[in-house]
N, C-alpha and C positions, 0 to 999 in steps of 0.2 A: 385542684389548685396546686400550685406547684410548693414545694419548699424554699423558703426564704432561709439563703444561707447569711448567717450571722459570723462577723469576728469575733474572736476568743483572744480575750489577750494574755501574753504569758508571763515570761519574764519582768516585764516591765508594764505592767499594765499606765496606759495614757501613752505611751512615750515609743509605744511598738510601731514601727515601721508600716502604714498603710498609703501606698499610692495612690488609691482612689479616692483619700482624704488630702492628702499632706501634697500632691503636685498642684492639683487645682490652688492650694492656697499660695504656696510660697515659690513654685514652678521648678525650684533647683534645689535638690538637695547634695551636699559634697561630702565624698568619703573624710572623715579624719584618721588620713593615714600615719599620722604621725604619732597619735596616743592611743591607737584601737590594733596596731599589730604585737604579738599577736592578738586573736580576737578578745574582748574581753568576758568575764567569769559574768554572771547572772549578775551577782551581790553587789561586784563594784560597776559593774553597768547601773545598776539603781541608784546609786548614789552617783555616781560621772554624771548622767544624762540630767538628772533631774537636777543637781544643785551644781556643777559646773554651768550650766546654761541658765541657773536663777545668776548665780556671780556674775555673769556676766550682761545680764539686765539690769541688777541692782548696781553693779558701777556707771553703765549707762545714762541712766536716768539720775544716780547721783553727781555726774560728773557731766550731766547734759552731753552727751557726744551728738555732735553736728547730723549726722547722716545715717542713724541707725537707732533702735532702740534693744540693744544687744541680739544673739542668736537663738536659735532653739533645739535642741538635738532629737533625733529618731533613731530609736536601734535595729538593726537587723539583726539577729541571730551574733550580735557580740562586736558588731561593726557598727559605728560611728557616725550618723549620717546626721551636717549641719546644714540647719535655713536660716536666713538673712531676714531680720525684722527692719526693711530698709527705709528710709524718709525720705519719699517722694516727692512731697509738697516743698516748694524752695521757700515760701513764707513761715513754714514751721523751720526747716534748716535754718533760716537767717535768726530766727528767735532762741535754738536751740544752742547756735555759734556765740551768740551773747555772752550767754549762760556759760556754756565751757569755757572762754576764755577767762570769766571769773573767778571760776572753781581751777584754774591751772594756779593761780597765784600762791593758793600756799601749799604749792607743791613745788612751784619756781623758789621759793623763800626758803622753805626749809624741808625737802623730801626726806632727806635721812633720818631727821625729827619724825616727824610721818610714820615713816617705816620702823626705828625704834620703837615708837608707841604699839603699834602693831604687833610686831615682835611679842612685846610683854604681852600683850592679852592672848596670843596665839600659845605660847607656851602656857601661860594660867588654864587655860583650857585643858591642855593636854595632861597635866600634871595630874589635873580633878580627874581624870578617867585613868592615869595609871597607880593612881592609888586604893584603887577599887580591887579588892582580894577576890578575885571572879570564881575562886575552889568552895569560897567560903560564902558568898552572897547568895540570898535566898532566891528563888524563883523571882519574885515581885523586882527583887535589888538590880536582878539581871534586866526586867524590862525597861525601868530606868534607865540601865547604863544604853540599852539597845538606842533609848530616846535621845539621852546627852550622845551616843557617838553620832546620830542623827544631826542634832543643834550644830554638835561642831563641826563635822562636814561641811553643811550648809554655810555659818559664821566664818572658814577659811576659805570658802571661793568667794565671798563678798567680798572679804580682804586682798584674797588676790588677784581680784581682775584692778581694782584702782591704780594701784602701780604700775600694771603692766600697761592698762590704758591711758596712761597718762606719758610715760616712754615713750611707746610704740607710736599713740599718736602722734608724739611730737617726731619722732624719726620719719614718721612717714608725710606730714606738712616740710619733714626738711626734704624731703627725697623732691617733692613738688617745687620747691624753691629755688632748689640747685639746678634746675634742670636749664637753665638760662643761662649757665656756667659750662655747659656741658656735660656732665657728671650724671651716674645713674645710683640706685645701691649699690649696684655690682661693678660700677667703677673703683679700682682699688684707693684712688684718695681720695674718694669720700668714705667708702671703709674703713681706712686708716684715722677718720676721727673717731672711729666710736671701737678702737684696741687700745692694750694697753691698761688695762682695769686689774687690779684686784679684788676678789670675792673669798669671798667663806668657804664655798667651794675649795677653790686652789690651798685654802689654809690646813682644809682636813686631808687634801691632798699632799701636799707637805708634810704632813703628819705622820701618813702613810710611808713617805719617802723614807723617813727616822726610821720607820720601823724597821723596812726592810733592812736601811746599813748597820743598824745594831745587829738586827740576825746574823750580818752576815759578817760583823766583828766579834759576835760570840762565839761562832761556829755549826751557824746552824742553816746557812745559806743552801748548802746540798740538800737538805733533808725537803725545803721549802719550794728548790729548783727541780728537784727527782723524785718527787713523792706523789701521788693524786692527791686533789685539792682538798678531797672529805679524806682524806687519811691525814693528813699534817697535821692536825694538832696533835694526834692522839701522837705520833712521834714524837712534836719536840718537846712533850708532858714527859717523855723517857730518857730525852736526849740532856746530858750534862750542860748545866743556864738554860735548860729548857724551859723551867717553871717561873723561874727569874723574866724568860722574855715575856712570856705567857699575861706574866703580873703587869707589865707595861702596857700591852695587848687589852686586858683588860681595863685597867685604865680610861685608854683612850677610846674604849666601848662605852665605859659610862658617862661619858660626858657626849660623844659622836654618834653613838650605838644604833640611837632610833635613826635608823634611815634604810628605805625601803633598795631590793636590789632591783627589782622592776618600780618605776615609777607612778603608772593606771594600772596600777592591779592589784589586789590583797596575795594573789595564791602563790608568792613568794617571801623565801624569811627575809626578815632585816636584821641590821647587822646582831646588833644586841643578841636577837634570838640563839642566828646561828652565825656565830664568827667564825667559821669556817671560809664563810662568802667572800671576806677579805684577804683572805690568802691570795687570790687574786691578780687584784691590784698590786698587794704587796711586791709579790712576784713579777710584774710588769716593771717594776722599778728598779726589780733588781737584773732583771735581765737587758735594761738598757743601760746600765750601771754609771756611774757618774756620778756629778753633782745635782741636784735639784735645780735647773739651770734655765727653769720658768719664771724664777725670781730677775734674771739679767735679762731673759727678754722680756718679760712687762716691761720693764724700765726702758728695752730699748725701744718697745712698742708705742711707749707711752713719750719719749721723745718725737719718734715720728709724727704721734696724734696732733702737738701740741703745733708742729709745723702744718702739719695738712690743715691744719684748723684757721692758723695765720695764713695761709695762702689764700683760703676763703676769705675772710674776713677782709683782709686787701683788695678783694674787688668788688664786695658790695658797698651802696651807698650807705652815707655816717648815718642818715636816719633809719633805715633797718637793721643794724647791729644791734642794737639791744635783742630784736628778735629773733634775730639770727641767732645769738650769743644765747639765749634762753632755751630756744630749741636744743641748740645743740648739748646744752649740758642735760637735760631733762632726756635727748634719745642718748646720751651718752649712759643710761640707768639701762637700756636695752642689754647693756651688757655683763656689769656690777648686779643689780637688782635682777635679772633675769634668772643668773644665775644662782645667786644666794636666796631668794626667795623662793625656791624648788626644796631646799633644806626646811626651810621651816613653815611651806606650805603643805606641798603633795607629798613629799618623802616620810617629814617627821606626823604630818595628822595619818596616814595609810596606817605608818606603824602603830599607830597607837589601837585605829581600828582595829588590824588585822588583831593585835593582842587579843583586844576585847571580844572580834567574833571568833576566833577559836577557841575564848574561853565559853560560850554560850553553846559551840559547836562541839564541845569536851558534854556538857550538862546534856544537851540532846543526843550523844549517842549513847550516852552512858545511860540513859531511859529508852534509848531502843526506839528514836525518831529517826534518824538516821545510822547509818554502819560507819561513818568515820566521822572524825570532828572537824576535818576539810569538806566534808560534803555541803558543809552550810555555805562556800560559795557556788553550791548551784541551787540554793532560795535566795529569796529576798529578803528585805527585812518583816513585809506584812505579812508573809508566809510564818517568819519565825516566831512574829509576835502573835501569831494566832495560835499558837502551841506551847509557847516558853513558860504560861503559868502552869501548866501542868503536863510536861512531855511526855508523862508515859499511858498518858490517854490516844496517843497522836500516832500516826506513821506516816513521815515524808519522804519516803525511799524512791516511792511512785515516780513524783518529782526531780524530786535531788540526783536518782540514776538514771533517769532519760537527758535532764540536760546534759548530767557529764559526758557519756558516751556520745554526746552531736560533738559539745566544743572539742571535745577530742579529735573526734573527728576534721571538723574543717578549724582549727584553730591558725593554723596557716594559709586559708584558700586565698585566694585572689579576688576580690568582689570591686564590683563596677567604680569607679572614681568618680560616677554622682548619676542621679537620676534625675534626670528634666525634662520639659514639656520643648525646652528651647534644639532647635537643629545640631550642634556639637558641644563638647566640651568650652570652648572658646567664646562660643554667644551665652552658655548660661553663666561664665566665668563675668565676661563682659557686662554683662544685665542683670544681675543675681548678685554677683559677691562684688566686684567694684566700684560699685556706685557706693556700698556701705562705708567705703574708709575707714574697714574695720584693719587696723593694723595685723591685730593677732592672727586673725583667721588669716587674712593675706598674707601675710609673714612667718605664720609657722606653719599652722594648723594644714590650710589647704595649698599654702606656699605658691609663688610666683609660677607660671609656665613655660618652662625651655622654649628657646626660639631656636627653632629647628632651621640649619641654614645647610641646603644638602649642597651645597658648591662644598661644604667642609669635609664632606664623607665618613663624618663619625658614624660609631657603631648606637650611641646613645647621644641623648642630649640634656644639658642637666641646666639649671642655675649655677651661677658663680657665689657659692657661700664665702668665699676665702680665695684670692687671687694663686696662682703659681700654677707649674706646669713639674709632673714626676712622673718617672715610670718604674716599674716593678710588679711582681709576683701580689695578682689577687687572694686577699683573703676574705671568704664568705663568711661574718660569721651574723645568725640569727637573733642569737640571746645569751644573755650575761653568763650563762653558764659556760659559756661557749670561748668566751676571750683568754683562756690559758692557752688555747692554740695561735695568738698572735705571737707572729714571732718580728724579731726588728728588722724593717725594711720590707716590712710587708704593704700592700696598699688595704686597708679597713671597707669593705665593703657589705653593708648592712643596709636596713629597714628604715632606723634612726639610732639615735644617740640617748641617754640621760645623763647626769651627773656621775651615777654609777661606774658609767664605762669612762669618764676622762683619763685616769692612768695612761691607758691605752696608746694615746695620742701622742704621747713621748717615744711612742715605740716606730710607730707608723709612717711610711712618708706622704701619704695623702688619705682622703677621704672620702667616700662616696657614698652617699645614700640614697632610698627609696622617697623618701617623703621630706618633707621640711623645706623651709623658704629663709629669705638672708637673715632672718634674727632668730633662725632656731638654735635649738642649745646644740647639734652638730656645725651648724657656720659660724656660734660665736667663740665656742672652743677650738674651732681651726683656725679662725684669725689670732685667738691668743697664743695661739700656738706654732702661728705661724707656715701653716701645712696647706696646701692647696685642695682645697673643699667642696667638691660639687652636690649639689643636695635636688631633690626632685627627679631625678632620672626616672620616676616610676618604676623602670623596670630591671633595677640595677642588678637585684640578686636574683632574679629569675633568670636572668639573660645571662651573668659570667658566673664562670666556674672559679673553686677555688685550684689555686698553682698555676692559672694561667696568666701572661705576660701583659699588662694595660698599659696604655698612657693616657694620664689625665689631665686636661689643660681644662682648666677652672678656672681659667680668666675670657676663655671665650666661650666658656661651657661646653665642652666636649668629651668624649670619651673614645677611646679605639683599644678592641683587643687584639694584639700583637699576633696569637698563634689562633686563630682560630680553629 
């Protein structure tokens, strides 16, 4: 008899990656290259996969979406792979359309009410887990907190898929409406309705900007401009208003602090931890030096919208204004809420995790479960909770040192852009993800597809996140650690963006990235910002080099490198 070979699941058990289950059922699964580069840790893969893809069912079903009943994700080895739970039946859609249209009203009436509400219970949450002395809490105390950071993971993707599905579907019922107008997304005045926003974001950004021209009216701009990034503090702690700036600095940690430098991922600090990471940005502001000069263009942006908006409005008939007028203010949150909701979704709950499992992962090496207290992002949480009541019966080294040494290993590889039963990328794109009118996933996640038009002769082809055309010297850069080598008048060439990197974009005169579609947060900070923005290239930093010569036209989606 032969041996019947069995799968073993690892990391993630339920949620691991098997083709010979997961194609038959859903036929396409699509990289998320936007939140899985690089690849992700074991730890926060368990939490992503599993309660990113409940949030987005339980908005679903609570907000009826017409044409889906949210997605589901699969991991490979740290990569991101999404299937479409899509509605078929047009008698279920027509019942499902009911539904949602009734659940948009009081979000048409009062979203920012909404979203306040929200807010408070998102912070209530968090506060309950940073109050918990993790050096001091008994074994038992610890698996609690393991449970509550559990709860609240879960309880903030419920919260923030509703907003985002509520937006995005309405920017993408406007994108269908307008098309009688002639206008696409990536027409730049239908873009210009949804610039010109202020967010929370831009405010700690701003904040940021104080900091640096204080430094550099106290005298401490050299030490900040000439120093390595993990070396400046311990300088301006020596340097004369050093400890003075220091105290301002601090400040603006405890109120700002919790927020993550990578966005999907624990196995970086946030700011609080290590304020060094802010040095930064700071430094980006200072090196483009100036006024804070995002404040005059919102407003000029936000002039323009108000016109692109009256031009529409002018040629549709008097009895669809109201709808029109509804949608647009609700996908006009695509932008505002997009943004600000990354703060007090993904960035500040990550931090508060990441506290809580490196204080668990402090408890387990100090029992000889593991060799370091970062090792716990290569378990899971069922792994830790099977050992946390008593670690020094346990040893997870087994474990914990074979994952690390793979994600090390390929944590930058290059893995397929989806797996399908359908003939190309384009039919399972077509038959798989668009029929869902799932905004997010279209629009960020797995992002619209270049239309490749070789009469143009570009070297790459990308989506138009941000209208304009610039040329200049590429800069590669991978990861946040990375952006003190942008220098001004550089072009930003990366994977994607987070809130993290915005400084940045003051500095740069365009932008190009590997993944993302018109409402990711690299296309919505380019139109804020006014910088012409191509996003989905796939292959943008595999293909140029940094210091070589580009031009970007990201109103027809194009790319060319000058010296090849």
């Amino acid at each position: 008899m032969g041996q019947e070979m069995v799968k073993l699941w690892d990391a993630i058990p339920g949620f691991d990656f098997n083709p010979e289950i997961d194609l038959p059922e859903l036929n396409s699964w699509f990289f998320d290259g936007t939140h899985s580069v690089p690849l992700l840790t074991p730890m926060y893969a368990w939490h992503w996969i599993r309660h990113c893809g409940h949030g987005s069912q339980y908005s679903a079903e609570v907000l009826s979406m017409p044409r889906y009943k949210g997605f589901t994700f699969r991991d490979h080895e740290g990569a991101t792979y999404i299937g479409m739970r899509i509605v078929r039946d047009e008698a279920e859609v027509a019942k499902r359309t009911a539904k949602f249209k009734e659940a948009l009203i009081p979000w048409i009436e009062d979203f920012d009410g909404i979203w306040a509400k929200q807010r408070q219970e998102l912070v209530g949450m968090y506060d309950k887990l940073k109050a918990v002395d993790l050096d001091k809490a008994s074994n038992i105390d610890l698996i609690h907190h393991l449970w509550d950071m559990i709860s609240t993971s879960r309880r903030m993707w419920e919260i923030h898929f509703q907003g985002m599905n509520v937006s995005y579907a309405a920017f993408l019922l406007l994108e269908d409406l307008v098309k009688p107008y002639g206008l696409t997304s990536e027409s730049p005045e239908f873009q210009d309705m949804f610039r010109g926003f202020d967010n929370y974001v831009f405010k700690v950004d701003r904040k940021l900007w104080e900091l640096g021209k204080e430094a550099v009216s106290m005298g401490l701009g050299d030490i900040i401009m000439n120093t390595p990034v993990d070396q400046v503090m311990g300088k301006i702690e020596q340097a004369k208003n050093g400890k003075e700036w220091l105290k301002k600095l601090h400040s603006f940690l405890a109120v700002d602090g919790w927020r993550m430098v990578r966005m999907m991922d624990f196995d970086e600090p946030y700011w609080l931890e290590d304020p060094s990471v802010v040095i930064a940005p700071i430094k980006a502001f200072i090196k483009k030096g100036g006024d804070y000069d995002l404040d005059g263009m919102t407003r000029k942006l936000a002039q323009g919208r108000e016109k692109a908006i009256a031009n529409l409005l002018a040629k549709v008939p008097k009895d669809e204004k109201p709808w029109f007028e509804a949608l647009i203010m609700l996908g006009g949150k695509t932008g505002s809420f997009s943004e600000e909701h990354d703060l007090f979704c993904e960035l500040h709950c990550h931090a508060v995790q990441r506290r809580g499992f490196l204080g668990i992962g402090r408890r387990l090496a100090a029992a000889g479960t593991i060799d370091k207290p970062d090792d716990i992002w290569f378990l899971n949480p069922d792994e830790v909770e099977r050992v946390l009541g008593a670690p020094e019966f346990h040893k997870l080294q087994y474990i914990a040192n074979r994952r690390r040494k793979r994600w090390e290993e390929i944590k930058f590889s290059q893995v397929p852009p989806v797996h399908t039963t359908r003939k190309d990328i384009q039919e399972a794109v077509g038959m798989d993800l668009l029929p869902s009118s799932d905004a997010i996933i279209i629009k960020i996640v797995v992002g619209e597809l270049p239309r490749v038009r070789p009469e143009l002769k570009a070297d790459i082809y990308g989506v138009c996140g941000a209208p304009g055309v610039a040329e200049g010297p590429a800069k590669v850069i991978m990861t946040y650690g990375e952006l003190d080598k942008v220098q001004k008048g550089d072009i930003l060439v990366c994977p994607g963006t987070n809130p993290a990197w915005t400084p940045v974009f003051g500095l740069v005169k365009a932008v190009v990235s590997d993944r993302g579609g018109t409402l990711s947060h690299t296309a919505i900070v380019g139109r804020e910002y006014g910088l012409p923005t191509l996003v989905n290239t796939f292959t943008g930093t595999a293909t140029i080099k940094t210091g070589q010569r580009i031009r970007v036209n990201a109103t027809e989606g194009t790319l060319y490198i000058l010296d090849k």
